[in-house]
C-alpha positions as CSV (number, residue, x, y, z in Angstrom):
1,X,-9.9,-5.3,-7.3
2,X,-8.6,-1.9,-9.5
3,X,-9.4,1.5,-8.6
4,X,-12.8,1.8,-11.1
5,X,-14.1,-1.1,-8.9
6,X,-13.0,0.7,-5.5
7,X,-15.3,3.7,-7.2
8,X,-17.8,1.2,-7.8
9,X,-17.8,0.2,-4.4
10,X,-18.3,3.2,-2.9
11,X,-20.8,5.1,-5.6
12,X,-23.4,1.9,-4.9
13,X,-22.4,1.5,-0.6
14,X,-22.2,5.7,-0.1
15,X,-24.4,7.0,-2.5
16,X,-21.9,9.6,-3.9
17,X,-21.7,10.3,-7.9
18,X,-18.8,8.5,-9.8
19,X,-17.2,11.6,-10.1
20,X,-17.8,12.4,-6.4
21,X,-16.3,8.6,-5.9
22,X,-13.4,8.9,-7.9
23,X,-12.4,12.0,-6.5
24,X,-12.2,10.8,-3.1
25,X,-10.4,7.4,-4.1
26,X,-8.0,9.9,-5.9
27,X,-7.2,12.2,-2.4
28,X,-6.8,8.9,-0.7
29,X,-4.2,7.9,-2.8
30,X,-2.7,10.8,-3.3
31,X,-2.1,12.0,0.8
32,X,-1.0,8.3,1.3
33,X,1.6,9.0,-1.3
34,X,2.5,11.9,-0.1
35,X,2.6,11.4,3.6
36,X,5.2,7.6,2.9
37,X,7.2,10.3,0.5
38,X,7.8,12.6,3.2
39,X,8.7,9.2,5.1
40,X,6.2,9.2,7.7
41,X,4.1,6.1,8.1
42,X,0.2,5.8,8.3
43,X,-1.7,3.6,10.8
44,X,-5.3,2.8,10.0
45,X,-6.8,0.8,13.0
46,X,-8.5,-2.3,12.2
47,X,-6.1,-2.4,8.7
48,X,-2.3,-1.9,9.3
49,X,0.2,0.1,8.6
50,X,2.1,1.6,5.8
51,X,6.3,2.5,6.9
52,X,9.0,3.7,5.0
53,X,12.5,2.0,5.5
54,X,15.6,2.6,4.3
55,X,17.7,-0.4,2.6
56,X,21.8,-0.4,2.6
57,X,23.6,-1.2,-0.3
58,X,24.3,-4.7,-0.7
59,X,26.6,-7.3,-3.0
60,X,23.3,-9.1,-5.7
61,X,24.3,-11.8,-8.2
62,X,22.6,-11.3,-12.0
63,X,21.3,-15.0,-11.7
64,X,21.4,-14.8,-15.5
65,X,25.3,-14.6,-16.0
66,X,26.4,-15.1,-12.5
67,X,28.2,-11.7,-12.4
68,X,28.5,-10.2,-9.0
69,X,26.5,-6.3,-8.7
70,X,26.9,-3.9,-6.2
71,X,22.8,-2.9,-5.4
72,X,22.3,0.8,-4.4
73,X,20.6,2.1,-1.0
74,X,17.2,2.7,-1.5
75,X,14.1,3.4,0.3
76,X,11.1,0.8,0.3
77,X,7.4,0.9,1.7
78,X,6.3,-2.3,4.5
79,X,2.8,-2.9,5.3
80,X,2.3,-4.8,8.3
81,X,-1.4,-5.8,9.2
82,X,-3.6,-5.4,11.9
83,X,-4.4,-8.6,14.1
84,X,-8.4,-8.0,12.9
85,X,-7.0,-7.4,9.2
86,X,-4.7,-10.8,9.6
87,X,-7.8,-12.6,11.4
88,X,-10.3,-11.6,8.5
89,X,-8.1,-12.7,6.1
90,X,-7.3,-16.0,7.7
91,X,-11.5,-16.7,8.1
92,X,-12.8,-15.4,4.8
93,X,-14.8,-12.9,6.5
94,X,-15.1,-9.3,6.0
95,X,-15.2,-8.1,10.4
């Protein structure tokens, strides 16, 4: 699924314009981006939740030429399901 089909979605469920659809799909994206760049996480019941956590530096291997890197610290986002988000998955249905 992209983000035209996520408009989609919602201008035929919702009943908003496309324009009306986009811009919310837009906003939603935009404060999730915002809020895990600030690094605070966001918990949607029923879905999961999006963290931020911080990696240390570590000793990586170019698996190319074998040569031995030194990989920076950097900062990564997890998602970690719900239990209904897991189950619906697991069934194929959409509760």
């Amino acid at each position: 699924m992209t983000k035209a089909n996520l408009v989609d979605h919602i201008y035929e469920k919702v009943g908003l314009s496309k324009k009306e659809a986009m811009e919310m799909v837009e906003l939603l994206f935009e404060t999730i981006k915002d809020t895990l760049s600030q690094g605070e996480s966001i918990k949607l019941s029923g879905f999961g939740t999006f963290s931020v956590r911080s990696k240390g530096s570590r000793r990586g291997r170019n698996p190319k030429t074998g040569v031995e890197i030194e990989i920076e610290p950097r900062r990564v986002v997890t998602f970690k399901p719900s239990v209904q988000f897991k189950s619906a998955v697991e069934t194929g249905s959409d509760t």
